[in-house]
N, CA, C and O of each residue as an XYZ file, in Angstrom:
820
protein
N     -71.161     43.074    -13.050
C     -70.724     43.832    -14.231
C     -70.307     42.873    -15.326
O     -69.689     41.827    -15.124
N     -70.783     43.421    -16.748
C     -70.074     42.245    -17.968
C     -69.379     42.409    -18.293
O     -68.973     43.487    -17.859
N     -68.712     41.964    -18.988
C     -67.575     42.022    -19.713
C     -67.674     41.951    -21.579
O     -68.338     41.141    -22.226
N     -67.136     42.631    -21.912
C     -67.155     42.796    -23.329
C     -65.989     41.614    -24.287
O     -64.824     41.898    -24.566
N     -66.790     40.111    -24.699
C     -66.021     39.569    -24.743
C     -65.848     38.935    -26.383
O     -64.911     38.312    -26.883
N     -67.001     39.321    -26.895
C     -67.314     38.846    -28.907
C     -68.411     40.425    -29.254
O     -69.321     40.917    -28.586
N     -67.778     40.853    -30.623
C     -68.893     41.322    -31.006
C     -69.650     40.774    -32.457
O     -69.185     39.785    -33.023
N     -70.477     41.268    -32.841
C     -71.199     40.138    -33.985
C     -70.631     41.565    -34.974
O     -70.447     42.634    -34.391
N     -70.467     41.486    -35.988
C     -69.795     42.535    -36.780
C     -70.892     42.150    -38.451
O     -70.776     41.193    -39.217
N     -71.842     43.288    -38.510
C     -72.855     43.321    -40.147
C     -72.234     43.885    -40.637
O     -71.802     44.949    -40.194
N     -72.011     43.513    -41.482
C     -70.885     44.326    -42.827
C     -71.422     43.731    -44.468
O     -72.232     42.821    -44.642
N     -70.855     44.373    -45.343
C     -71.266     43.834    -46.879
C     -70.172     43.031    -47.285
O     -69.062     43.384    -46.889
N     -70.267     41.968    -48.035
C     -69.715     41.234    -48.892
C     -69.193     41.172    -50.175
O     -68.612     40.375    -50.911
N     -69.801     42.812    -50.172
C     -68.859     43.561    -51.189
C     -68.150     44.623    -50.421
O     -68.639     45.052    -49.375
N     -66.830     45.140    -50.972
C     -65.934     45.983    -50.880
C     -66.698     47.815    -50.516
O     -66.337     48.563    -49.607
N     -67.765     48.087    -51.539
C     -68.636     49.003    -51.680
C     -67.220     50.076    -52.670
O     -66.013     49.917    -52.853
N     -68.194     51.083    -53.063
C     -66.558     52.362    -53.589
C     -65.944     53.259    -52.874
O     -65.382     54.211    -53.415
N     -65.964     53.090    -51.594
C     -65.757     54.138    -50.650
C     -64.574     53.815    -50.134
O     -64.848     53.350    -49.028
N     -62.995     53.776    -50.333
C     -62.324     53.063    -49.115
C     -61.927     53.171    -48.331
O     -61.056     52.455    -47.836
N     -62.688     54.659    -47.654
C     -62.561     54.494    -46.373
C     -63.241     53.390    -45.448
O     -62.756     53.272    -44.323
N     -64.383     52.511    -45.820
C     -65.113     51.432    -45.413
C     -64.389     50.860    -45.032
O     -64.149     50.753    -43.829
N     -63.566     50.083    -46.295
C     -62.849     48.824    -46.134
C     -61.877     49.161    -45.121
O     -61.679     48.400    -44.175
N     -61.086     50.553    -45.294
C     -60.172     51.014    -43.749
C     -60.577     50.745    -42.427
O     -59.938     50.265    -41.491
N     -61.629     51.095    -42.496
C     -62.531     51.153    -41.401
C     -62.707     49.431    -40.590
O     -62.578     49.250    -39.379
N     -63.088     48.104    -41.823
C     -63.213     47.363    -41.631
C     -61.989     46.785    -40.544
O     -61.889     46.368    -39.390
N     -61.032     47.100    -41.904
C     -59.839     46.344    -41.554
C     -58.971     47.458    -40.267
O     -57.747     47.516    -40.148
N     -59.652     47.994    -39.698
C     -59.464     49.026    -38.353
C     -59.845     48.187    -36.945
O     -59.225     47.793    -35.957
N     -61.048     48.152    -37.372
C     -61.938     47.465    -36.433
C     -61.295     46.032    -36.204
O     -61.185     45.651    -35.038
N     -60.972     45.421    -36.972
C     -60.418     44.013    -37.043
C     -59.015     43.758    -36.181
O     -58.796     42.864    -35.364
N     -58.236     44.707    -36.576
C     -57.334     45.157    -36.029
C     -57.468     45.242    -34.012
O     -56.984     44.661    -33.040
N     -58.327     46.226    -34.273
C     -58.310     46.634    -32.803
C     -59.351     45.744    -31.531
O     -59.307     45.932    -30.315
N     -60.186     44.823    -32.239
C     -60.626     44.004    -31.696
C     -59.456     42.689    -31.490
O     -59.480     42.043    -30.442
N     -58.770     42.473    -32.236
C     -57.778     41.506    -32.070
C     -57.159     42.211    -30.897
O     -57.647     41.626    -29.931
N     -56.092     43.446    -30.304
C     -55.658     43.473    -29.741
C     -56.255     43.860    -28.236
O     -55.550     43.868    -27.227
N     -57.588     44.160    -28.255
C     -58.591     44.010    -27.514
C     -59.130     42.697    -26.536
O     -59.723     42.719    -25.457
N     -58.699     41.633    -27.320
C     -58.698     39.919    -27.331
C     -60.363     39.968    -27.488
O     -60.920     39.155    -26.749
N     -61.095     40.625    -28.165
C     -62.330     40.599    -28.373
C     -62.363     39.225    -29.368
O     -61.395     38.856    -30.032
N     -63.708     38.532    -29.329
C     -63.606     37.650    -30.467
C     -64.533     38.342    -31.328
O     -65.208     39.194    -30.750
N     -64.788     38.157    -32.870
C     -65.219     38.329    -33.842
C     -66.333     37.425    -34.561
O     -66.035     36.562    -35.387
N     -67.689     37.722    -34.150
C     -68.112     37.209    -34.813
C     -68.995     37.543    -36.023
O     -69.877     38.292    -35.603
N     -69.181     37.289    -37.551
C     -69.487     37.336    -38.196
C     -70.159     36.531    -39.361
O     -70.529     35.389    -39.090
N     -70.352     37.004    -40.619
C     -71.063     36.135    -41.759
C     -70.472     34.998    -42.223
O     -71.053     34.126    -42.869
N     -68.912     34.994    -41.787
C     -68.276     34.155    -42.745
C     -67.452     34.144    -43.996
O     -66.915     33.060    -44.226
N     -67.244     35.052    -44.807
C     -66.817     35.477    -46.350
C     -65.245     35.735    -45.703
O     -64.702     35.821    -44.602
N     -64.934     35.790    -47.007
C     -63.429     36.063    -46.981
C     -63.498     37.095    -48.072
O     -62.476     37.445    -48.662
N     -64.699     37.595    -48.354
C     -64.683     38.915    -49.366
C     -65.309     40.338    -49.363
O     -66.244     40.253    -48.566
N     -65.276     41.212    -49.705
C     -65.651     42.258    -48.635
C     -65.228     42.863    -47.933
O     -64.098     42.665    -47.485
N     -66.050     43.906    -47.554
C     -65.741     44.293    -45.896
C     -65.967     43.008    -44.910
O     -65.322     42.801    -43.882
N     -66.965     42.225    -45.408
C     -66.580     40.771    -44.163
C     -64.818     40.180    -44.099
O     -64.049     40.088    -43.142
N     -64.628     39.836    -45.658
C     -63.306     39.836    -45.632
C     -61.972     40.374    -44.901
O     -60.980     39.793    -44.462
N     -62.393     41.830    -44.958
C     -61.349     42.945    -44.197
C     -61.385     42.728    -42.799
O     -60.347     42.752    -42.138
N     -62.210     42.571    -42.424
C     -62.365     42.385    -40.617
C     -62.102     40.988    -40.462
O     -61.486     40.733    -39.427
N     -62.328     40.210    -41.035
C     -62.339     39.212    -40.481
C     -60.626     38.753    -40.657
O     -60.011     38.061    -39.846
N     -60.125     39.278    -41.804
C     -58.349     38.563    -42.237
C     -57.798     39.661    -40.944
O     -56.946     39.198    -40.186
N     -58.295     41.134    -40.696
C     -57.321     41.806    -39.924
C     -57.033     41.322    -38.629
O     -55.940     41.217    -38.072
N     -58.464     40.969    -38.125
C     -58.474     40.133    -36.563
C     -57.625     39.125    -36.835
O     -56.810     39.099    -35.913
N     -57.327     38.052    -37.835
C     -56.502     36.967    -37.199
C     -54.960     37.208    -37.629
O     -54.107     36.563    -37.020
N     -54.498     38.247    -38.812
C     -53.513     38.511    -38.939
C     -53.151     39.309    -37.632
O     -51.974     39.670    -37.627
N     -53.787     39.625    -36.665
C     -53.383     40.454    -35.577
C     -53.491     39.648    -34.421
O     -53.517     40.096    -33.275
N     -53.566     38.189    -34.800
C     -53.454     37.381    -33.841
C     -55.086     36.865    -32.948
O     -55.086     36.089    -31.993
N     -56.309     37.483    -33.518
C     -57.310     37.384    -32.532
C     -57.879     36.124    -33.232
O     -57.310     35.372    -34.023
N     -59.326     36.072    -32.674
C     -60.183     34.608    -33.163
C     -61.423     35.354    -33.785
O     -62.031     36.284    -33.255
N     -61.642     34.873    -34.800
C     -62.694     34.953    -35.759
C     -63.713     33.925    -35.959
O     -63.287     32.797    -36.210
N     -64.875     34.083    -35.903
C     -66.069     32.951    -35.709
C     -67.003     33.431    -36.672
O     -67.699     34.416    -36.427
N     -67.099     32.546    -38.207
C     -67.706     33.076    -38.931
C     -68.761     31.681    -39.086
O     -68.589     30.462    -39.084
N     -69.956     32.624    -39.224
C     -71.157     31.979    -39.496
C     -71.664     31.494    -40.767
O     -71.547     32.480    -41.495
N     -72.134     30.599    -41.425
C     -72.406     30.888    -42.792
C     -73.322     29.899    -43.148
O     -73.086     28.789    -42.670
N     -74.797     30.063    -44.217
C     -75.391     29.003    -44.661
C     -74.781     28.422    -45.516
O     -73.723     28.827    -45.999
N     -75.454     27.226    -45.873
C     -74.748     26.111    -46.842
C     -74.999     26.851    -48.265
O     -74.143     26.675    -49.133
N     -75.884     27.496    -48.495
C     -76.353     27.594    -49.751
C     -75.165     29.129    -50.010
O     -74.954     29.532    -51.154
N     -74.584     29.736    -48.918
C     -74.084     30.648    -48.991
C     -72.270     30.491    -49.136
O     -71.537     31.435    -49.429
N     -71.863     29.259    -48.889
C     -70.495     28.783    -49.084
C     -69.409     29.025    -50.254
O     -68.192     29.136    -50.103
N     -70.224     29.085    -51.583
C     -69.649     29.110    -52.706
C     -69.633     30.919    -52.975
O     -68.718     31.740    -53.038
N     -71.030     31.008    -53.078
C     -71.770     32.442    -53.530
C     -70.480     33.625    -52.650
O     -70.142     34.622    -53.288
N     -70.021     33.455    -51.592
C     -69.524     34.369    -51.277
C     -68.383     34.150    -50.442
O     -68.199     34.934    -49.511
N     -67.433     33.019    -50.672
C     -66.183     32.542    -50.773
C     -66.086     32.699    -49.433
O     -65.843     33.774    -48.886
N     -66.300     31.485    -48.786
C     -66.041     31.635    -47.176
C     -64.673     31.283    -46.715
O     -63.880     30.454    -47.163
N     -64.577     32.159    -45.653
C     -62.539     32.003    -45.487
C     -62.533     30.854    -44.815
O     -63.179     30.765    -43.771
N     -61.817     29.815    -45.297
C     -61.165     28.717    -44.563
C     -60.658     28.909    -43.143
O     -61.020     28.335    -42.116
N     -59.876     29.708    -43.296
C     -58.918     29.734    -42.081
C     -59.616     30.441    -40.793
O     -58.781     30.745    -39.941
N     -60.624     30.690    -40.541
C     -60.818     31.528    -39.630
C     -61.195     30.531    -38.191
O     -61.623     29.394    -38.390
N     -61.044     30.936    -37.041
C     -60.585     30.215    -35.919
C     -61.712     29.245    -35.813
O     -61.423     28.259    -35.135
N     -63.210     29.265    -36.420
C     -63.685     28.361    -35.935
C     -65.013     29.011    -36.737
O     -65.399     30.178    -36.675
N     -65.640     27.819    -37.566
C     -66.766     28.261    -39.019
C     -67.721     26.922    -38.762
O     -67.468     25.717    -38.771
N     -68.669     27.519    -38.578
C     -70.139     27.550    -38.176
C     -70.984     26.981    -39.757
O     -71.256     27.957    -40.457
N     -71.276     26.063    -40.186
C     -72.179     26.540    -41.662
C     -73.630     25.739    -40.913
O     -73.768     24.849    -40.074
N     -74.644     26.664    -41.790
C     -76.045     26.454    -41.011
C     -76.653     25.995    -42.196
O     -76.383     25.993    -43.397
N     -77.641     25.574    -41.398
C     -78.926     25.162    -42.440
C     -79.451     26.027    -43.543
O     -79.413     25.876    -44.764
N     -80.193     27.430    -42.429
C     -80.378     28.809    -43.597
C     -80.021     29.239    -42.519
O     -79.642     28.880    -41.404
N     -80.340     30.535    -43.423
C     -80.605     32.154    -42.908
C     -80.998     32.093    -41.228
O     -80.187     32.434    -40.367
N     -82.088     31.704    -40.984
C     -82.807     31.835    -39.347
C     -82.055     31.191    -38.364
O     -82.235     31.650    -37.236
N     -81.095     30.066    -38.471
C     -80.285     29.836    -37.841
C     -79.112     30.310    -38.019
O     -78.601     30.114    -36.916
N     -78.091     30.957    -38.860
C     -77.301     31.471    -38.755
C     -77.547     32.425    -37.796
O     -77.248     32.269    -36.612
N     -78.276     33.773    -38.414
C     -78.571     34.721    -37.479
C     -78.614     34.387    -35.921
O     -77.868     34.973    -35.137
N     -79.412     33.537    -35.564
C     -79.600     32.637    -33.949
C     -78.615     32.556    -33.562
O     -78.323     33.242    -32.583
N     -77.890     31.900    -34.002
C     -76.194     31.644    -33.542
C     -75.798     32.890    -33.336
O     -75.625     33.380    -32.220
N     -75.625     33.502    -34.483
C     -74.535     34.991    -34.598
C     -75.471     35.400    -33.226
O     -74.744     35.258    -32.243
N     -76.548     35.762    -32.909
C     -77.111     36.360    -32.119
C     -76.034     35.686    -30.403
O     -75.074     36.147    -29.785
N     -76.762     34.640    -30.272
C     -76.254     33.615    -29.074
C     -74.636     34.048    -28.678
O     -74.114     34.367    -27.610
N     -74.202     33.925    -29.827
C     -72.612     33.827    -30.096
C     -71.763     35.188    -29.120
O     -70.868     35.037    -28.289
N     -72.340     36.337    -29.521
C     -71.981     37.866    -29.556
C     -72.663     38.650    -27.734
O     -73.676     38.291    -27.135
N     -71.935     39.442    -27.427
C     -72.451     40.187    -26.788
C     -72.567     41.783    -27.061
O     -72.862     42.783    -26.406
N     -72.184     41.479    -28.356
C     -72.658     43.482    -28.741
C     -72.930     43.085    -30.155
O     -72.857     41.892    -30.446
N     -73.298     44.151    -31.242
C     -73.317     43.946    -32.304
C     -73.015     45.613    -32.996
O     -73.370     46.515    -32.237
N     -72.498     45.996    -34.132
C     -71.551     46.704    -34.832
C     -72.620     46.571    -36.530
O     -72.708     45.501    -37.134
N     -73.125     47.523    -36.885
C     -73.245     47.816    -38.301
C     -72.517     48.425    -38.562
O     -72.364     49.408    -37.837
N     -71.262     48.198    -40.175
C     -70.600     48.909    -40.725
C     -71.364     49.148    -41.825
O     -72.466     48.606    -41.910
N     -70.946     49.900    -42.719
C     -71.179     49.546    -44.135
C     -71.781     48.207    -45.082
O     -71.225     47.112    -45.164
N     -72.960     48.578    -45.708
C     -72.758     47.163    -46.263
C     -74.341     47.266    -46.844
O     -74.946     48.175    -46.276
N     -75.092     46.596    -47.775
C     -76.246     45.949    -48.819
C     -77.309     45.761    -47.510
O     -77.180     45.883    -46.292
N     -78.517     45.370    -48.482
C     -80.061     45.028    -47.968
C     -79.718     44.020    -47.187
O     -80.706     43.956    -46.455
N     -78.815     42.980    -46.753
C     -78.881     41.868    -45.851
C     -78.090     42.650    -44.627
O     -78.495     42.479    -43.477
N     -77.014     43.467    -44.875
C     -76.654     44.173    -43.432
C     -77.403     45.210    -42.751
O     -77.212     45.497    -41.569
N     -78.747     46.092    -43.932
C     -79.603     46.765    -43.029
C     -80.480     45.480    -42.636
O     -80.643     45.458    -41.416
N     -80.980     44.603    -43.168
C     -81.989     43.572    -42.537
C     -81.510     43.096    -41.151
O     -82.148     42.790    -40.145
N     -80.324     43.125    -41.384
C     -79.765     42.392    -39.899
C     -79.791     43.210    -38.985
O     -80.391     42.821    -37.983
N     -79.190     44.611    -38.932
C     -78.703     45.329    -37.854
C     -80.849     46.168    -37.936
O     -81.270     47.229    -37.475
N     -81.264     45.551    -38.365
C     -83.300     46.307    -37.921
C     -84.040     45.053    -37.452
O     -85.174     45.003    -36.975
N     -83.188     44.053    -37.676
C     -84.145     42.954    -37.172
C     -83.496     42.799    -35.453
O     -84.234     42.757    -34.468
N     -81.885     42.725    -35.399
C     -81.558     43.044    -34.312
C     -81.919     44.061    -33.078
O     -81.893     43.885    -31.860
N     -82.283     45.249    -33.919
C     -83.190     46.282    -33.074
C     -84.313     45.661    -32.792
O     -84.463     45.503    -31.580
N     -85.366     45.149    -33.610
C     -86.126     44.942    -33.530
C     -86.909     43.849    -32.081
O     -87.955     43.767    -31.437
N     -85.673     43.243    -32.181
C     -85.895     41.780    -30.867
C     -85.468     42.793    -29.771
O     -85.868     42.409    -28.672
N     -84.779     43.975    -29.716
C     -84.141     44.761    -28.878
C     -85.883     45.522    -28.198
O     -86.271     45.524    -27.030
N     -86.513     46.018    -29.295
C     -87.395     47.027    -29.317
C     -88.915     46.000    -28.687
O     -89.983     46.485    -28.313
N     -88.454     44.107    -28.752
C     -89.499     43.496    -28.196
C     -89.156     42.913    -26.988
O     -89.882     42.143    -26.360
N     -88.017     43.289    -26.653
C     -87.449     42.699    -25.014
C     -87.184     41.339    -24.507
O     -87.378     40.633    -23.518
N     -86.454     41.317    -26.092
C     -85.755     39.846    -26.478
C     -84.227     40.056    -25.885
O     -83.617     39.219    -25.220
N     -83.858     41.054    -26.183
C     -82.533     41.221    -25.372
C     -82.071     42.526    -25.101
O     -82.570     43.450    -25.745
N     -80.987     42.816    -24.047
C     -80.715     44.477    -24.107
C     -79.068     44.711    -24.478
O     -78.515     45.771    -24.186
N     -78.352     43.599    -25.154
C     -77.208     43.530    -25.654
C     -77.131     45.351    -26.588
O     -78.000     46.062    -27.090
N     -75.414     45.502    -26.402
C     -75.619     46.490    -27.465
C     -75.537     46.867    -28.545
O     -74.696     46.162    -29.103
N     -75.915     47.575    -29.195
C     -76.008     47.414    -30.999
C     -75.684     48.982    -31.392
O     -76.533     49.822    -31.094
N     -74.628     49.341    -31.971
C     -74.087     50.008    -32.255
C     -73.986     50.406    -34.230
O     -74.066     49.509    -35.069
N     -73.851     51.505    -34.491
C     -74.549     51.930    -36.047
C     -72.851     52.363    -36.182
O     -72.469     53.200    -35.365
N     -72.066     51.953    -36.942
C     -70.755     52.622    -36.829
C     -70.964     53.867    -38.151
O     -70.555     53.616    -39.285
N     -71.388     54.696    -37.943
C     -71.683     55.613    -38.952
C     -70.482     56.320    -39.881
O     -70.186     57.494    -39.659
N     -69.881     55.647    -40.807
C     -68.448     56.134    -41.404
C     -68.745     56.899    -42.517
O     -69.312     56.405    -43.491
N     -68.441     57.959    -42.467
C     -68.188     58.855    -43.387
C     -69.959     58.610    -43.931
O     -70.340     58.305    -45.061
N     -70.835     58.879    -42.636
C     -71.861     59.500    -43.043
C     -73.163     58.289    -43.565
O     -74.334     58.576    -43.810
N     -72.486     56.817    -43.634
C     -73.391     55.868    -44.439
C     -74.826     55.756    -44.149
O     -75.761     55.756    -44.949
N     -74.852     55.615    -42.247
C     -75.990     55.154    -42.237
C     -77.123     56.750    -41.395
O     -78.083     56.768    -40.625
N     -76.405     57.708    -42.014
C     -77.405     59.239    -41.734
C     -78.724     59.099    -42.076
O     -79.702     59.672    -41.595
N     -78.641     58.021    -43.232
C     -80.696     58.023    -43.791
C     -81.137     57.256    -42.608
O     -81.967     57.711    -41.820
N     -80.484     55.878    -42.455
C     -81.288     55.013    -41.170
C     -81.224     55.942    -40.180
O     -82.381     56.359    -40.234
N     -80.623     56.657    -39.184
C     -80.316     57.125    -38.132
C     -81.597     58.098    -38.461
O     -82.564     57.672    -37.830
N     -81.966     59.365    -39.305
C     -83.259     59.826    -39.831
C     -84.284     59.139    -39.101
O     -84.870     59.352    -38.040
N     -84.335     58.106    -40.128
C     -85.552     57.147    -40.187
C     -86.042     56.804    -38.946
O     -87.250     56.753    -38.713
N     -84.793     56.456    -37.760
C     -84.940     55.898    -36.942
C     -86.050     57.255    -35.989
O     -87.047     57.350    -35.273
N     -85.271     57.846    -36.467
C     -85.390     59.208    -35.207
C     -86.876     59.754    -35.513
O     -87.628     60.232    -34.663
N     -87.194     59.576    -37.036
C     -88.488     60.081    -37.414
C     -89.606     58.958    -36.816
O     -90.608     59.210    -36.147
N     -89.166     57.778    -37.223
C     -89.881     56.778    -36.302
C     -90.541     57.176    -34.800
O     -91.714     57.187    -34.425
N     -89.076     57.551    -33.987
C     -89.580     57.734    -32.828
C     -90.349     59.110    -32.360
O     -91.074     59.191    -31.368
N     -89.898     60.681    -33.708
C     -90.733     61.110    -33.449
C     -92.104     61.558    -33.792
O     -92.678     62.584    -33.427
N     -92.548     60.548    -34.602
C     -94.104     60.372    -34.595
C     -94.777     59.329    -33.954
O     -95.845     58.888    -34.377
N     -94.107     58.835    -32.775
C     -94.932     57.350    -31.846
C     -94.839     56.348    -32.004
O     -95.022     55.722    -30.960
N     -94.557     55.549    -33.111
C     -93.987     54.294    -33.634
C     -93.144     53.297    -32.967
O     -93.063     52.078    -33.122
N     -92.423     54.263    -32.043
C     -91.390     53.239    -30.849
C     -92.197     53.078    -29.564
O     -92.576     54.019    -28.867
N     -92.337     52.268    -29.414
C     -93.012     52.563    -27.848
C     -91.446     52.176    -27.102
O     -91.644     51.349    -26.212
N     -90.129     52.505    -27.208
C     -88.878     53.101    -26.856
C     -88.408     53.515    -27.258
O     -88.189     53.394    -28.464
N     -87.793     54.517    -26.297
C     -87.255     55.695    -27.430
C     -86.277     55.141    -27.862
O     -85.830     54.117    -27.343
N     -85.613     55.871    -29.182
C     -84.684     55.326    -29.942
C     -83.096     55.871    -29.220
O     -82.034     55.290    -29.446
N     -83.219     56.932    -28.448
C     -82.329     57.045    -27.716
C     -82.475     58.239    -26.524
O     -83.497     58.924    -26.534
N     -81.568     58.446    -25.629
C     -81.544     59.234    -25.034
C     -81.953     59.457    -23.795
O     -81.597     60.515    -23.277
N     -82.809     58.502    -23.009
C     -83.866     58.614    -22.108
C     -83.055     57.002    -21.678
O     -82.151     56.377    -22.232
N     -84.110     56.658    -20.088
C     -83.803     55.656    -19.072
C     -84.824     54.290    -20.192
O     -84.613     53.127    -19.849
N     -85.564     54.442    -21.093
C     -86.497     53.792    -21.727
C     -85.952     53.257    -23.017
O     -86.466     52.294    -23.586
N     -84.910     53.893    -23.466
C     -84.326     54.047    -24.860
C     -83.697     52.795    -25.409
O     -82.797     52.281    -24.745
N     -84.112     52.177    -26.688
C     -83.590     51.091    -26.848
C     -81.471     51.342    -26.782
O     -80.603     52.207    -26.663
N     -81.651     50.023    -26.945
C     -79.886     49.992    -26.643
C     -79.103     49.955    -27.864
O     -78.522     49.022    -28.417
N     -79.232     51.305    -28.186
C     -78.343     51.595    -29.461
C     -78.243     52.740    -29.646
O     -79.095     53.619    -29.515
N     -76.539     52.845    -30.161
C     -76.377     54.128    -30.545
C     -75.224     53.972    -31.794
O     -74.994     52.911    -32.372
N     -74.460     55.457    -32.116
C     -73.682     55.140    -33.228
C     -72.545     56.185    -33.155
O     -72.775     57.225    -32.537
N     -71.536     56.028    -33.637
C     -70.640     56.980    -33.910
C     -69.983     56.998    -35.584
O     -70.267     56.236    -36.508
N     -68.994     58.185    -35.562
C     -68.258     58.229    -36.782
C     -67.391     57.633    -36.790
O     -67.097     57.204    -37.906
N     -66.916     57.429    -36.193
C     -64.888     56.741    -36.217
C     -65.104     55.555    -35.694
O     -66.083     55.299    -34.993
N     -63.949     54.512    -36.083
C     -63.631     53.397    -35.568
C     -63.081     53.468    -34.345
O     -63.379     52.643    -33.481
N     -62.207     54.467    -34.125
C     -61.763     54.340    -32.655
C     -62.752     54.483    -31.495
O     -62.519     54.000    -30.387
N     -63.793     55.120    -31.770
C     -65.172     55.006    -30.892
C     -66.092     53.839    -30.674
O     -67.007     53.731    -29.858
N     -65.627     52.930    -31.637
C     -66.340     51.424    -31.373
C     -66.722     50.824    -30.024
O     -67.735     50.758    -29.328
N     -64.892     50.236    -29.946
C     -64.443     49.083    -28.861
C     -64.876     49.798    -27.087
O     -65.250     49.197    -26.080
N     -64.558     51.637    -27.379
C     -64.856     51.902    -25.969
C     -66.482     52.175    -26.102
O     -66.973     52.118    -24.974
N     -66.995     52.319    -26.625
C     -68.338     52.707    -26.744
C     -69.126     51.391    -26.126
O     -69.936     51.265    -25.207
N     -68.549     50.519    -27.005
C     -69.536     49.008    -26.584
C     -69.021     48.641    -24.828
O     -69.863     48.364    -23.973
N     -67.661     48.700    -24.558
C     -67.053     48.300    -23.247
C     -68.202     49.221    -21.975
O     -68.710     48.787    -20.941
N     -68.272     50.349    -22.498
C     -68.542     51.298    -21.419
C     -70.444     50.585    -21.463
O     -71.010     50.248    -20.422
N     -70.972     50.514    -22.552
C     -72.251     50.014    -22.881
C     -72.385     48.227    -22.166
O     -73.480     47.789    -21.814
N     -71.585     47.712    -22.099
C     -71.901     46.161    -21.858
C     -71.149     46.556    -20.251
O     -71.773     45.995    -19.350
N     -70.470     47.035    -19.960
C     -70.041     47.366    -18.198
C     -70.968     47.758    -17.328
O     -70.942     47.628    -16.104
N     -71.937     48.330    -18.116
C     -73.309     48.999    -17.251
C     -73.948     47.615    -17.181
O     -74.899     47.785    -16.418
N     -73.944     46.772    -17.432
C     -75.251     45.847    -17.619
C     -74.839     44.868    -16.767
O     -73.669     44.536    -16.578
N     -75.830     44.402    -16.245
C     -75.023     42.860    -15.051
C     -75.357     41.473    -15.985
O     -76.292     41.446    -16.786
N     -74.662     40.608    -15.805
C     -73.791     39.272    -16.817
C     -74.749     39.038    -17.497
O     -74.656     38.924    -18.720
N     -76.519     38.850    -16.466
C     -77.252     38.102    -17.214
C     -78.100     38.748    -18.590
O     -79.098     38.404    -19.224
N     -77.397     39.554    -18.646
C     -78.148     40.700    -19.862
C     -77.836     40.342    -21.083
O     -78.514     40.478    -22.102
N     -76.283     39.654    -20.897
C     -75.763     38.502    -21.964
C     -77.065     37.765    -22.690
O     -77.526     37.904    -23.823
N     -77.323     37.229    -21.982
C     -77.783     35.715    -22.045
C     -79.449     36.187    -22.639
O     -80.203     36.954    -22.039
N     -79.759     35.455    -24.034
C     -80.712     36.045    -24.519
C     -82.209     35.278    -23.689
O     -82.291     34.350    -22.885
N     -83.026     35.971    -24.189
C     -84.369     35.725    -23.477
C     -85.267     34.439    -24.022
O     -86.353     34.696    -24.542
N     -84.964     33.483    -23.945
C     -85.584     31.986    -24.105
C     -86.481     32.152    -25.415
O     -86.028     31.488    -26.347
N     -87.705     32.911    -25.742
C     -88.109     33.036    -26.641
C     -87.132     33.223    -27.735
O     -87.153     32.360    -28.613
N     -86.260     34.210    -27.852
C     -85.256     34.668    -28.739
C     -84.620     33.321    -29.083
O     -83.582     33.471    -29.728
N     -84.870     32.339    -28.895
C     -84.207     31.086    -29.386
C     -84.416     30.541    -30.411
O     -83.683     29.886    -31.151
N     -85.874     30.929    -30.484
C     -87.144     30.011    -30.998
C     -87.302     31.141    -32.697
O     -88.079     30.808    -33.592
N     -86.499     32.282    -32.784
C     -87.289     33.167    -34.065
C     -86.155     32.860    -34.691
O     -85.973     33.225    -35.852
């Protein structure tokens, strides 16, 4: 059995106008700290990256933020966080964040947090890994993807289903933050250790 021990957390780097988001962020941050979950993420100290990432260590947890070089200035990376990663680009950050995490969390957030949390499916949907990936659906954000997804699968497009079945990729989503931390625990407890550990190819994209 695994243990639920980092999650990779996609979020925007902007605030967005909604604040229940940023609640949400700084919820999650919160409750993964007292969880002793570690946190891993983009790196920023602004944002909803911001919010999760200051709540986890003001609550005492560890934060592991990822970040390219070219991305350091552009989006004010927090100093202080327990331990900062800066990459070459983009394809290695992601790698890491991937390596790093044993679940992964879309909140809220721009075209680089849907790119992430569909490319993550995506290695999911090629049997690169069966980690879990979770859509935190707050106050309704990601109802078009969740659609999309579902329309995907029901016109043939998945050769797994998108949910529901023994075949179904490994993702699902809820409304509330308090449904996160047990959602992923109960999701990574089913799985035995080595499910962690990504699939050798997955190294290499």
């Amino acid at each position: 059995m695994a243990i639920l021990k980092s999650i990779c957390v996609y979020c925007g780097a902007n605030s967005g106008n909604n604040t229940r988001h940023r609640e949400a962020a700084a919820q999650l941050g919160r409750e993964m700290a007292v969880a002793g979950i570690e946190l891993v993420y983009g790196g920023a100290s602004i944002g909803l990256m911001g919010a999760v990432a200051n709540a986890v260590l003001e609550n005492g947890g560890v934060a592991i933020g990822v970040i390219p070089q070219f991305l350091k200035d552009r989006e004010v990376m927090l100093t202080e966080v327990s331990e900062l990663i800066v990459t070459a680009d983009m394809h290695e950050r992601k790698r890491i964040m991937f390596e790093r995490a044993d679940a992964f969390v879309a909140l809220p957030g721009g075209i680089g947090t849907l790119e992430e949390v569909v490319e993550i499916t995506t290695w999911a949907q090629l049997d690169q890994h069966t980690k879990p990936i979770l859509i935190a659906n707050i106050d309704g954000f990601w109802d078009p993807l969740v659609a999309q997804f579902e329309r995907m699968d029901d016109d043939g497009f998945l050769h797994k289903r998108f949910l529901n079945d023994d075949r179904a990729l490994p993702i699902t989503y809820c409304a509330t933050c308090e449904e996160i931390i047990p959602t992923l625990q109960k999701a990574v407890a089913d799985l035995p250790e080595t499910a962690l550990e990504p699939a050798p190819t997955a190294r290499m994209m």
